[in-house]
C-alpha positions as CSV (number, residue, x, y, z in Angstrom):
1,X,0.0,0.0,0.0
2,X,0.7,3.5,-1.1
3,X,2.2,6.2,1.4
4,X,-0.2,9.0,1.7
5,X,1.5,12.6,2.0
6,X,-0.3,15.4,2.5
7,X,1.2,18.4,1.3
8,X,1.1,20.6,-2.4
9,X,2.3,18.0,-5.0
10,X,3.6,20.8,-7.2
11,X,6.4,22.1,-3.8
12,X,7.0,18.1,-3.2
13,X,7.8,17.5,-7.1
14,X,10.4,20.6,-6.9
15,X,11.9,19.0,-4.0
16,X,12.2,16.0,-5.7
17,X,13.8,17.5,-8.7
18,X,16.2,19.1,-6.3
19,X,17.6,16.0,-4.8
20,X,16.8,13.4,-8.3
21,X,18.1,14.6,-12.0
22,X,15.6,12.4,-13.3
23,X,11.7,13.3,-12.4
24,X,9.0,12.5,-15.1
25,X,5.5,12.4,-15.7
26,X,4.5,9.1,-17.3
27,X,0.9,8.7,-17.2
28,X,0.9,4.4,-18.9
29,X,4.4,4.1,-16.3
30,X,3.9,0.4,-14.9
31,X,5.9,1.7,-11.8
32,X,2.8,3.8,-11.3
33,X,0.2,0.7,-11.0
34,X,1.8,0.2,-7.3
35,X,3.0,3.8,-6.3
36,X,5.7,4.8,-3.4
37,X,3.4,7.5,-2.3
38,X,0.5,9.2,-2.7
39,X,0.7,12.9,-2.7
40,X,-2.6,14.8,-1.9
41,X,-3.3,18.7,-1.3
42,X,-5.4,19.0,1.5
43,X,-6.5,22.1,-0.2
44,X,-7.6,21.4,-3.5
45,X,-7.9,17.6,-3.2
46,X,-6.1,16.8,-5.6
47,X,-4.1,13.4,-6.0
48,X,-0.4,12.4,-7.6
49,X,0.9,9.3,-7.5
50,X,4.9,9.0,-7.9
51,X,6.9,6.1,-8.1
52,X,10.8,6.1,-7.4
53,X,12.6,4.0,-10.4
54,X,15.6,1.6,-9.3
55,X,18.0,-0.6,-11.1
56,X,18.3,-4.2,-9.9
57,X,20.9,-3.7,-7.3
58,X,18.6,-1.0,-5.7
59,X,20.3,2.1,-7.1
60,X,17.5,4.7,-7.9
61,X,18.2,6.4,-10.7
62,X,14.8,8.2,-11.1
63,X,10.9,9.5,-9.8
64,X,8.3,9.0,-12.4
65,X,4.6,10.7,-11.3
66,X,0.9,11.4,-12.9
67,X,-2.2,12.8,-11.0
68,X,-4.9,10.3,-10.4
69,X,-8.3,11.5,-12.3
């Protein structure tokens, strides 16, 4: 199961971006059909899901994301 964060996706994206080279929206991703976390803003209700990408031996090399409808 899904982490649920509740913050503004758009400010947890940037921070992502600050600490990953790699952060990209990818809607038909199959690391999104079992997401990391759930990122929802408590004020407009609105839902991303990001997953982190990682080789096999565990290195992550990227964060792929897409809002859920």
């Amino acid at each position: 199961m899904a982490t649920v964060i509740r913050r503004d996706a758009e400010k947890f994206l940037k921070e992502l971006r600050s600490h990953y080279g790699d952060v990209w929206r990818m809607p038909a991703s199959k690391y999104l059909s079992k997401p990391d976390f759930v990122v929802l803003d408590p004020k407009s209700g609105k839902k991303t899901k990001v997953s982190f990408v990682s080789l096999d031996d565990g290195e992550i090399v990227g964060v792929v994301y897409d809002e859920l409808g």
